[in-house]
C-alpha positions in Angstrom: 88.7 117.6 97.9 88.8 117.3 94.1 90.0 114.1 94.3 87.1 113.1 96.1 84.1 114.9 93.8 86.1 112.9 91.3 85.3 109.3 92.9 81.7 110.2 93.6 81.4 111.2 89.9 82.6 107.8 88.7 80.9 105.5 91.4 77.6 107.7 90.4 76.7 106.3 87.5 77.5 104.8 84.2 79.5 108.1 82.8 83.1 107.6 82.4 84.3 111.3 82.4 87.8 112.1 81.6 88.7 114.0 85.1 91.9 116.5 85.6 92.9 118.9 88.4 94.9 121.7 87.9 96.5 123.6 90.4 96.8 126.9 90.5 99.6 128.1 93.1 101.6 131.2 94.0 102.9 130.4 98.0 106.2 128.1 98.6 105.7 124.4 99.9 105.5 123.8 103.2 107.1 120.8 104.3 105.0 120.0 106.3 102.3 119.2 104.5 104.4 116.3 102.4 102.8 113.5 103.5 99.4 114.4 102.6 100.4 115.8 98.9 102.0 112.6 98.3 98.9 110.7 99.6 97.0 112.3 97.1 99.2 112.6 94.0 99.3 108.7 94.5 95.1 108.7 94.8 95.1 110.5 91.5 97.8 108.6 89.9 95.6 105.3 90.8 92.3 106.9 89.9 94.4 107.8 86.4 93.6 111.4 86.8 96.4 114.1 86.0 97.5 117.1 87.6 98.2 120.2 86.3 99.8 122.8 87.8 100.4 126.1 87.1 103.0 127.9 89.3 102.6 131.9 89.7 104.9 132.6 92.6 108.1 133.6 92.5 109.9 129.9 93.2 109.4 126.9 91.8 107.0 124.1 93.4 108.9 120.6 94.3 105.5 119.4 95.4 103.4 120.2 92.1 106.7 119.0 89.8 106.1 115.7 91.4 102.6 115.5 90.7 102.7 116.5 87.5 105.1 113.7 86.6 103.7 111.4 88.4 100.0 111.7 87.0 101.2 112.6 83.4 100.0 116.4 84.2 101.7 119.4 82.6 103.7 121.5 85.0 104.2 125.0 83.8 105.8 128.0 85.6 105.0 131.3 83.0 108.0 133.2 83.1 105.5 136.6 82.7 102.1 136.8 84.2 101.0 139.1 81.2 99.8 135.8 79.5 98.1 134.1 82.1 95.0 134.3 80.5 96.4 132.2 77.2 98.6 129.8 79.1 95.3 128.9 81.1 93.3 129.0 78.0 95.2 127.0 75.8 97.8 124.6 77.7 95.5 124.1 80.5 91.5 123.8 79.1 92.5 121.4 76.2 91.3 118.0 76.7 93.4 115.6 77.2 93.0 114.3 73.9 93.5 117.0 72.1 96.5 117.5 74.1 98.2 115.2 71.6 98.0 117.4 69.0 99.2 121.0 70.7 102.9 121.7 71.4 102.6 121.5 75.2 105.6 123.1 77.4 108.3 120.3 78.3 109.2 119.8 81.9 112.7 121.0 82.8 113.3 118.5 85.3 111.8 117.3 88.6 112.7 118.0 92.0 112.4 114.4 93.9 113.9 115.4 97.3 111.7 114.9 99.9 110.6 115.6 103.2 111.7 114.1 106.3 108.4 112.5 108.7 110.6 114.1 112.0 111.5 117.5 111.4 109.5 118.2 108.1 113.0 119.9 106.4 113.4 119.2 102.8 116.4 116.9 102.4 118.4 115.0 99.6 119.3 112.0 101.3 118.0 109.7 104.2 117.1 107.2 106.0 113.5 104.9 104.8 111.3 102.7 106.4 111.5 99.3 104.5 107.6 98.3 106.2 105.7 102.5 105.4 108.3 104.5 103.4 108.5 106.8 105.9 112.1 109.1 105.5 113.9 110.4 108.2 116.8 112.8 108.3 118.9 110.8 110.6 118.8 107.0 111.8 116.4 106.3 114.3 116.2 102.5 116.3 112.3 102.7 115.9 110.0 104.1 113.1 108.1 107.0 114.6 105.3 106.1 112.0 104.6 102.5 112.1 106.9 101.0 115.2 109.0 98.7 113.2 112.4 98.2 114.7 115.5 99.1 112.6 118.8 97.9 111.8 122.0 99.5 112.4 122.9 102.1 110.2 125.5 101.2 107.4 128.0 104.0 108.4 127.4 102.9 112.2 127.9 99.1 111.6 131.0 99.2 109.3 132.7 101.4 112.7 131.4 98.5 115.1 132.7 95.5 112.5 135.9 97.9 112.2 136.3 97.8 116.3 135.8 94.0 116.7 138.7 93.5 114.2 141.2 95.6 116.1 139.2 93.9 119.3 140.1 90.5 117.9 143.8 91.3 116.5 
């Protein structure tokens, strides 16, 4: 929804603001929902605006790490809630300019697994789509997504080229 005040405000007139989002979140990530957070991390990476994201729950945020890095947001999980007030006042309602200038909280790292498109589980390694990107947990013969046909798996087709040799010996 932000993302999309944001366009109207610069296809409006002849203002050229300097647009952020922050996000404010305290629930875990669903899974589910991977596909469209990506969608629009990318729409705001395009669009040049960052994300900022502030993480009050009790786990860290895979989904909001990734934007944050990918937009040039901060990402910042206060390890007390006591200071909300001046994490929110100071980290998060400088301008980006002035962010230059302020010692901002450096990222720890960045959790890049992703979501599989079938069974929406978080996973570390997969299968991709070469035509949509779409990742799957297991090999599939057709992309669920976009219809392409795929290959033979790797692992699947070094077995078969290991069978014809003993076939053929």
């Amino acid at each position: 929804m932000a993302l999309c005040y944001i366009q109207r405000v610069f296809r409006s007139g002849p203002l050229h603001p300097q647009p952020r989002i922050l996000c404010l979140h305290g629930s875990p990530d669903g899974p589910e929902q991977y596909v469209a957070v990506m969608n629009a991390i990318f729409s705001a990476q395009r669009s040049m605006v960052p994300i900022d994201s502030c993480v009050i729950g009790a786990q860290h945020s895979a989904f909001l790490q990734q934007a944050s890095y990918i937009t040039g947001g901060v990402y910042l999980k206060p390890q007390q809630l006591d200071g909300l007030f001046q994490y929110l006042s100071t980290v998060f309602a400088t301008d980006l300019h002035s962010r230059n200038f302020i010692q901002l909280p450096k990222p720890t790292g960045v959790d890049f697994r992703a979501s599989c498109f079938c069974h929406k589980n978080t996973i570390d390694m997969g299968y991709i789509c070469s035509v949509c990107l779409s990742i799957f947990c297991m090999h599939h013969k057709k992309c669920s997504t976009c219809g392409s046909v795929f290959g033979q798996a790797q692992s699947d087709a070094s077995a078969a080229s290991g069978q014809k040799r003993k076939n053929a010996s």
